[in-house]
C-alpha positions in Angstrom: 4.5 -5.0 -40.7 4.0 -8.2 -38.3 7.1 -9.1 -36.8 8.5 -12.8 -37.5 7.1 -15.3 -34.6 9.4 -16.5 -32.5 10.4 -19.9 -32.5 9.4 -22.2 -29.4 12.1 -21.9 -26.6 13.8 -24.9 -25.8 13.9 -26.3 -22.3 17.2 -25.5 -20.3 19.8 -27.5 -20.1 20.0 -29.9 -16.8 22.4 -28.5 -14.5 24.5 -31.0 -12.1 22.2 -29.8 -9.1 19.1 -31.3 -11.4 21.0 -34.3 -11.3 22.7 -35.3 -8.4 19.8 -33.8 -5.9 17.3 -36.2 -7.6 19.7 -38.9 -7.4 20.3 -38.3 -3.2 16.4 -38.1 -2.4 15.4 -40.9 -4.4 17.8 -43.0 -2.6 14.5 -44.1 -0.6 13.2 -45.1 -3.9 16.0 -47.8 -4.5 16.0 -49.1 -0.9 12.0 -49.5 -1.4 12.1 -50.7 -4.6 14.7 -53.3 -3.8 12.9 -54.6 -0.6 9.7 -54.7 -1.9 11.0 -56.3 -5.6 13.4 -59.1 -3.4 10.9 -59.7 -0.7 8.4 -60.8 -3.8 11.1 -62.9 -4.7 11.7 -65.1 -1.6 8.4 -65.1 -0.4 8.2 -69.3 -1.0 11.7 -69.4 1.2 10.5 -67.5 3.9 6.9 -69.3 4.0 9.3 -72.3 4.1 11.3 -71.2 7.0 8.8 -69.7 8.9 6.3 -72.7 8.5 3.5 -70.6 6.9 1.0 -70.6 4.0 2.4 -68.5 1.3 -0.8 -66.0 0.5 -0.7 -65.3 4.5 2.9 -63.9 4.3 1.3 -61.0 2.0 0.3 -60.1 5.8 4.2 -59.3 5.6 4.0 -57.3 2.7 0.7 -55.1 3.0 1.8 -54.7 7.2 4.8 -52.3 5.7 2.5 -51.1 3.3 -0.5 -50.0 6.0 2.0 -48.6 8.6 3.1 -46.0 5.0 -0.3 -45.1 4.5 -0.7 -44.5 8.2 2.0 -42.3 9.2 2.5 -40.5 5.6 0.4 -38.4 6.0 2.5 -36.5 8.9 5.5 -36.6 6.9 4.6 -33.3 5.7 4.2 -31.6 9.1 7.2 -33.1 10.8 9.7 -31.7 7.2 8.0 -28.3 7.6 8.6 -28.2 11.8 12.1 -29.9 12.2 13.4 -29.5 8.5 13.4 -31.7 5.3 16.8 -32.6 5.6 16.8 -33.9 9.1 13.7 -36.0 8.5 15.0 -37.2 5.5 18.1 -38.6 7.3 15.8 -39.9 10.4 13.4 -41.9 8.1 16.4 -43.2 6.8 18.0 -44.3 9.5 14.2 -46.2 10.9 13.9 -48.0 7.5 17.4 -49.5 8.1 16.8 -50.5 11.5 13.6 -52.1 10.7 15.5 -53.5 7.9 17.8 -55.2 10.5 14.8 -56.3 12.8 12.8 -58.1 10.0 16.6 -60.0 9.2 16.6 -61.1 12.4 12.4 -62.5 12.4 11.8 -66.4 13.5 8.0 -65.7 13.3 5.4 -64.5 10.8 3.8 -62.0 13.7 7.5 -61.0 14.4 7.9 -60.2 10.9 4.9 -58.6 10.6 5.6 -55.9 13.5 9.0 -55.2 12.4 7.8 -54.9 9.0 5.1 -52.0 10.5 8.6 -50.3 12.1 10.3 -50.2 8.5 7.1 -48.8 7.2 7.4 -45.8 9.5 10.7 -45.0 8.2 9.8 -45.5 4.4 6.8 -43.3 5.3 8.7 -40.2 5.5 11.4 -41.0 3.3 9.5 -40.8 -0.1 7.6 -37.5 0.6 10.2 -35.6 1.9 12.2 -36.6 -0.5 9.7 -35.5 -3.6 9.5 -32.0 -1.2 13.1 -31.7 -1.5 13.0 -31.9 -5.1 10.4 -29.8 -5.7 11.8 -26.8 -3.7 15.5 -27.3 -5.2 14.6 -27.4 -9.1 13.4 -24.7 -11.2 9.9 -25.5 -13.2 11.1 -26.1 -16.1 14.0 -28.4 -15.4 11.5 -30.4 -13.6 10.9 -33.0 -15.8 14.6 -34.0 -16.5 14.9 -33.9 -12.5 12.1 -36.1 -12.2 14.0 -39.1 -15.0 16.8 -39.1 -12.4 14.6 -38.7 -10.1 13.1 -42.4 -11.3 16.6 -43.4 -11.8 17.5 -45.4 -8.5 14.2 -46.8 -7.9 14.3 -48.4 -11.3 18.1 -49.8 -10.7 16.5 -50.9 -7.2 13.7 -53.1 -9.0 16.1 -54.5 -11.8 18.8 -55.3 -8.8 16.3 -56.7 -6.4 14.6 -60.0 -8.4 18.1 -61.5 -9.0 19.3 -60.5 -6.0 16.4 -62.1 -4.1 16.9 -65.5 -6.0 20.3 -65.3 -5.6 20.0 -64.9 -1.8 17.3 -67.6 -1.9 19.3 -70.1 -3.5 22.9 -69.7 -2.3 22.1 -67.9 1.5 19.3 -67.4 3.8 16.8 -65.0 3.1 17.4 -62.8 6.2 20.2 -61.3 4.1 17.8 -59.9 1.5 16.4 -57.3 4.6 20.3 -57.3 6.0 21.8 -55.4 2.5 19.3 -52.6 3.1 21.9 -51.3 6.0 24.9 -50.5 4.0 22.6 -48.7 1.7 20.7 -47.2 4.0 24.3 -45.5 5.5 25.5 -44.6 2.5 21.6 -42.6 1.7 22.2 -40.5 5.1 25.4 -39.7 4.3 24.8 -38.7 0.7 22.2 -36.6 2.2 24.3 -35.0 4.7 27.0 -33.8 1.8 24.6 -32.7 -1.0 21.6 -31.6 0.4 21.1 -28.3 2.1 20.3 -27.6 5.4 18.7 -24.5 5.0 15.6 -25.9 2.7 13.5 -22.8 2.5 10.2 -23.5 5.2 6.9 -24.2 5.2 4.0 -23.0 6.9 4.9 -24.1 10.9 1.2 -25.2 11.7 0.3 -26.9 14.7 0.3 -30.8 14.5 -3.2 -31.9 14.0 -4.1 -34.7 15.8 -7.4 -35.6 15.1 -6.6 -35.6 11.8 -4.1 -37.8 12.2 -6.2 -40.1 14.6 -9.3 -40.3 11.7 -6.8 -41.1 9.1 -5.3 -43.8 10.7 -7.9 -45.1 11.8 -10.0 -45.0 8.5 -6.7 -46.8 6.7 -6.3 -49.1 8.5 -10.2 -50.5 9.3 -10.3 -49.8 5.4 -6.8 -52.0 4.5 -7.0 -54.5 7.3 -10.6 -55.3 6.1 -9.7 -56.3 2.6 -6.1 -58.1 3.8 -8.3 -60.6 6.5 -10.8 -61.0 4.4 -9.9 -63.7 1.8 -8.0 -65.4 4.7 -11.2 -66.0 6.8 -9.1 -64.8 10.1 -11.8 -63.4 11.3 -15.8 -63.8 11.0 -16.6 -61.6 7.8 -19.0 -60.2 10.5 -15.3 -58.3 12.2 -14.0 -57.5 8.4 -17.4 -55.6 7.7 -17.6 -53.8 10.8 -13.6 -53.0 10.6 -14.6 -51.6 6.5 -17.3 -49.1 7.7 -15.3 -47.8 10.9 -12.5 -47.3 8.5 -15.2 -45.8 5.8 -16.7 -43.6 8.1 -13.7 -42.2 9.6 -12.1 -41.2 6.5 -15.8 -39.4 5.7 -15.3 -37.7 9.6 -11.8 -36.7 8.1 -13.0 -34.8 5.2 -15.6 -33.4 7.6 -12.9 -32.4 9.7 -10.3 -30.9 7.0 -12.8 -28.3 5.7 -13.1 -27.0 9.6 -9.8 -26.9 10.9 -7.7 -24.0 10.2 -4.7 -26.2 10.4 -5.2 -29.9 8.6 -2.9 -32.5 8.6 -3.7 -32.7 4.8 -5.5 -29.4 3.0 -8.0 -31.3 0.7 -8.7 -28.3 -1.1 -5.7 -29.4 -3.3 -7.8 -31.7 -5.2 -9.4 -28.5 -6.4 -6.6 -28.3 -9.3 -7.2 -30.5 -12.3 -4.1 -31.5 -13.1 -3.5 -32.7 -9.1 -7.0 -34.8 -9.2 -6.2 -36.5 -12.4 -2.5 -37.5 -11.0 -3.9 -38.9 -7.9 -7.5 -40.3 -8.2 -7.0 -41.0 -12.3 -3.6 -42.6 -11.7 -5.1 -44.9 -8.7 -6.4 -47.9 -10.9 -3.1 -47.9 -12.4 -1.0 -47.5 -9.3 -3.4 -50.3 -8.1 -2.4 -52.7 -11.0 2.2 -51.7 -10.4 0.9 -53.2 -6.6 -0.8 -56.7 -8.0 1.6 -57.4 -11.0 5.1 -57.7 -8.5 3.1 -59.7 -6.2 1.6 -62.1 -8.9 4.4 -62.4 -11.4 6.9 -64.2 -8.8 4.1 -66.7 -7.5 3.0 -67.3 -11.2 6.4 -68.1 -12.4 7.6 -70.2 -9.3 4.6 -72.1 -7.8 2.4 -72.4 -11.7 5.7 -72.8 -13.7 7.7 -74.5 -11.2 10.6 -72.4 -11.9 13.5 -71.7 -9.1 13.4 -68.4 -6.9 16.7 -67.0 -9.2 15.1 -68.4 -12.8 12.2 -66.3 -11.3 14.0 -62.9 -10.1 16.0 -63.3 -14.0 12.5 -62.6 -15.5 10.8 -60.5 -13.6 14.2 -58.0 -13.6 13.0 -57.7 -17.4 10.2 -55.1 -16.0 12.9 -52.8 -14.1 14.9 -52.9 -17.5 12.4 -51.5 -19.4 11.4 -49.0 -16.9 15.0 -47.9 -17.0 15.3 -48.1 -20.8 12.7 -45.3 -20.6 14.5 -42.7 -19.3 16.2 -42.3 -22.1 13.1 -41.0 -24.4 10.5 -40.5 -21.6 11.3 -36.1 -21.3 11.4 -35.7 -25.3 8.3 -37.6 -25.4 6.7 -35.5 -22.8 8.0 -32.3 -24.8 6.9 -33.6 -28.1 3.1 -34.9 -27.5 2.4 -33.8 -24.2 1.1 -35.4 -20.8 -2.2 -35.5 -21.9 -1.3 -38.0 -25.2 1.5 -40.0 -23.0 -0.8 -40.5 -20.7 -3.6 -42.2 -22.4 -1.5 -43.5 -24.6 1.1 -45.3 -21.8 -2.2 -46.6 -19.7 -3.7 -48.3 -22.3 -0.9 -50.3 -23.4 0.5 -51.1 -19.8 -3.1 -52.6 -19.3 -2.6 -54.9 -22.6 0.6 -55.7 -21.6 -0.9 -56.7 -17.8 -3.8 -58.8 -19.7 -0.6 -60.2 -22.5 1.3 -62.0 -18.9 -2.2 -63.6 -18.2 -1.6 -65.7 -21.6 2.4 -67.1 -20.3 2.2 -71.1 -20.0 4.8 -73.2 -18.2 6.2 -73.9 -22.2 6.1 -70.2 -23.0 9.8 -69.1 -24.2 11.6 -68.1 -21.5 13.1 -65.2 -24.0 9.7 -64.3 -25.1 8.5 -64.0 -21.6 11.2 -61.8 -20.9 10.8 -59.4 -24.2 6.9 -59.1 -22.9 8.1 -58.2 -19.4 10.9 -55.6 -20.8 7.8 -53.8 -23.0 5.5 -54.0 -20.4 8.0 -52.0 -17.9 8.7 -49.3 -20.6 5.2 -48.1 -21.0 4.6 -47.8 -17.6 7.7 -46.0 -16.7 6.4 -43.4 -19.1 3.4 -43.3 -17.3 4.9 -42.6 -13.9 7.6 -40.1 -15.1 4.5 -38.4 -16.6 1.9 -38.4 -13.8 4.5 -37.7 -11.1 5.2 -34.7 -13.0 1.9 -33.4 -13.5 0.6 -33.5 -10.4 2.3 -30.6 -9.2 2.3 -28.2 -12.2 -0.9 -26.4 -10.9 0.4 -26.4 -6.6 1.6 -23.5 -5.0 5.3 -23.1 -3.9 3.6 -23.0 0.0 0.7 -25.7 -0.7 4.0 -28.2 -1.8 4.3 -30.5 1.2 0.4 -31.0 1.9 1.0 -32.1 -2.0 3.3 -34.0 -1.4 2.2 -35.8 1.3 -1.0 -36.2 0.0 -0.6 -37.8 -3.3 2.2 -40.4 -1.4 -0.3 -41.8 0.6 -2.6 -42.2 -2.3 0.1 -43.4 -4.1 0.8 -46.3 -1.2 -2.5 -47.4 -0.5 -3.4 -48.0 -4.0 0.0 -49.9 -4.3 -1.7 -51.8 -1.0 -4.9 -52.6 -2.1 -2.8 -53.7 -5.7 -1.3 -56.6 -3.3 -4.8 -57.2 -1.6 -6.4 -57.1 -5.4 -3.8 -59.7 -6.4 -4.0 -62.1 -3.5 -7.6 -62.0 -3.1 -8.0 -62.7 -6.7 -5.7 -65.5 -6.8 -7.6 -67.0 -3.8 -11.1 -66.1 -5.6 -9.9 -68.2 -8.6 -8.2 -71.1 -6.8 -11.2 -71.5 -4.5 -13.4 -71.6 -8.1 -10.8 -73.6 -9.5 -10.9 -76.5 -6.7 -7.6 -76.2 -5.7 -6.7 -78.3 -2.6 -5.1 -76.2 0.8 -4.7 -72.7 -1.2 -2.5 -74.4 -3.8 -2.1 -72.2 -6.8 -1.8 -73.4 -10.4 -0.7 -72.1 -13.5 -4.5 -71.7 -14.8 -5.5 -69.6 -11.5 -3.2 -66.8 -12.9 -4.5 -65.9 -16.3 -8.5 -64.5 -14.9 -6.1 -62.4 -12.3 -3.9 -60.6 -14.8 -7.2 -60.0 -17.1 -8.7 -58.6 -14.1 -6.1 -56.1 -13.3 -5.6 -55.1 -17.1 -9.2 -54.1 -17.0 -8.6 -52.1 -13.6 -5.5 -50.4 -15.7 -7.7 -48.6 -18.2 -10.3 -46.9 -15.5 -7.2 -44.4 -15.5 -7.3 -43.6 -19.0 -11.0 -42.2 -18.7 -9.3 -39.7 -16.5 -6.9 -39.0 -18.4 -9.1 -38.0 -21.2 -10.3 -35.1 -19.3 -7.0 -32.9 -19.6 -6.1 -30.3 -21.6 -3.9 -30.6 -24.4 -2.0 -27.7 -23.0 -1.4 -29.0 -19.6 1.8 -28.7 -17.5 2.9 -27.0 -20.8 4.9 -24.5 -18.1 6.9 -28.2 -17.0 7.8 -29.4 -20.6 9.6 -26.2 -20.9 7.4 -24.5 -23.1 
């Protein structure tokens, strides 16, 4: 006689260590969140101040985003040598001090460098952070860590629009990089009383340098190529020649990677499915969370004509949606899967990119809001989901060059989103006739159809998964 099956084991039940260690590492999240979300913001006051057009100061906001994709990828290296939660604190303490710096800018080139300093900081922060995580929390309470994990940055990005119109319209808007400092102390000492200081190591590998030299050189030909380009500040002759250095030295890297015993980053983690589909399927939509922030403030203020705070009130609708999801987003993981969340959450965060292309100056400003709000739910499922699944295949060892890896992907497609959206909008306003860069409410609607389109080059990844995958992370 068969015995009775046994019914389906249920996940475990968070412990306080799944929440609060999520919570401490992914302060980084919230201090990024809320300077990239406020800078959006204010970027019509500090074009003001600084007496500059306002598509160059994206200069300010890719120049933090390059020096992440640049110096990420030894964030890895320097956790397993000196320790993940001395690093942690370090990058910290850098991101606050380039904080201060960029409070204290009187120029756009000023800005620009100190912006590259904060970048170096936020460059370890997230990945060490997402290391930490990883090695604390058993499989199977991964995904709940991961919703608290998502926790902060999503209170950062509903905090940081009204904050930043706020600033804008009662203060200067030095004081929107001058908050990060009390936040930034509070992050190390959190650090210092929860984390532990005896992380269990990784492999102590020599640093590779040139590595490091070909991928920072490859980003940044690749990066600065497509930020000059639209801006004509150098003969397209330079930007081409800058794209196929950069191209070629990211081929010499690859090159290089399957040779050295030691690599800065072991490709031969895209060999697992599950990894590739999180990193190169999730790009196109990573790509589009990069252009929507950077469009949806200059839509709203220079094509509506709203005020910087009316502004950072609409756009915190997204930030409240995303945090709405946390709520739903692990029982919907358990219940369908990552393969049916996946496809399901891409395809309606890209109509929900193409719906803001369709906003007027007479749209309702409730309505606008209610779109906003929906449009940040499904892609927080999204994110919850592929930040989950991309490590349900790696090896406990192989962690950190995972890590590592799929934050710099995750960076530079959230830098090329800002140089999709700018160059777009200059594209359209150039086909447009509009006089001196001047942007209208008409240039915005081709942009946000463009980027919706980008959205759902994911979901043909997506399609490739098993039905089964990261079962062993949904409890199960």
């Amino acid at each position: 006689m068969m015995a009775p099956a046994k019914p389906p084991r249920e996940p475990a039940l968070p412990s306080p260590h799944t929440r609060i260690v999520p919570l401490v590492v992914a302060c980084p999240l919230f201090l990024q969140n809320l300077d990239t979300s406020v800078m959006a913001t204010a970027l019509p006051a500090i074009a003001q101040s600084l007496d500059v057009r306002i598509l160059n100061l994206n200069l300010a906001v890719t120049a933090y985003l390059l020096s992440l994709a640049i110096f990420l990828p030894i964030s890895g290296w320097l956790a397993d040598r000196f320790g993940a939660r001395r690093m942690f604190c370090v990058a910290i303490g850098l991101f606050s001090l380039g904080s201060a710096l960029c409070g204290l800018a009187t120029s756009l080139p000023s800005l620009v460098a100190y912006r590259l300093l904060q970048g170096i900081g936020g460059a370890m922060m997230l990945p060490v952070g997402r290391l930490i995580l990883l090695r604390s929390v058993p499989p199977a309470q991964i995904v709940s860590a991961m919703v608290w994990f998502t926790v902060p940055g999503a209170i950062g990005r509903m905090a940081g629009p009204f904050f930043g119109g706020a600033v804008v319209t009662f203060a200067s808007w030095n004081w929107i990089f001058l908050v990060n400092i009390p936040f930034g102390l509070a992050g190390v000492a959190a650090a210092l009383w929860f984390i532990d200081a005896d992380l269990p190591a990784g492999e102590r590998r020599g640093f590779d340098v040139p590595g490091f030299l070909l991928l920072a050189c490859g980003l940044a030909g690749l990066i600065g190529a497509l930020e000059t380009l639209e801006k004509g500040l150098w003969p397209w002759e330079w930007n081409l020649a800058a794209a196929l250095v950069g191209s070629a030295a990211l081929l010499a890297y690859v090159w290089h990677s399957r040779r050295s015993p030691h690599p800065l980053i072991d490709l031969s983690i895209f060999r697992f499915s599950s990894y590739r589909a999180a990193v190169i399927g999730g790009m196109p939509l990573r790509i589009a969370i990069g252009a929507s922030p950077f469009m949806l403030p200059l839509m709203l203020q220079l094509g509506f004509g709203l005020s910087a705070l009316e502004s950072g009130l609409l756009t915190m609708a997204t930030a409240v949606g995303s945090l709405s999801t946390r709520t739903i987003v692990a029982r919907a993981i358990r219940t369908v899967g990552f393969r049916t969340l996946l496809i399901g959450a891409a395809t309606l965060s890209s109509l929900f990119y193409m719906a803001y292309g369709f906003f007027t100056p007479s749209t309702p400003h409730v309505a606008i809001f209610v779109v906003l709000l929906c449009g940040g739910l499904v892609n927080a499922l999204a994110m919850v989901a592929l930040n989950t699944l991309g490590f349900t295949q790696i090896p406990r060892e192989r962690t950190s060059h995972a890590t590592t890896a799929s934050s710099m992907a995750q960076q530079l497609s959230v830098c090329l989103g800002v140089v999709l959206g700018a160059s777009l909008l200059a594209l359209i306003g150039h086909w447009h006739g509009s006089v001196s860069g001047q942007l209208q409410a008409r240039d915005f609607r081709p942009a946000f159809l463009v980027v919706g389109a980008v959205t759902l080059l994911s979901v043909l990844w997506f399609r490739r998964l098993r039905a089964d995958e990261g079962d062993e992370f949904r409890g199960r």
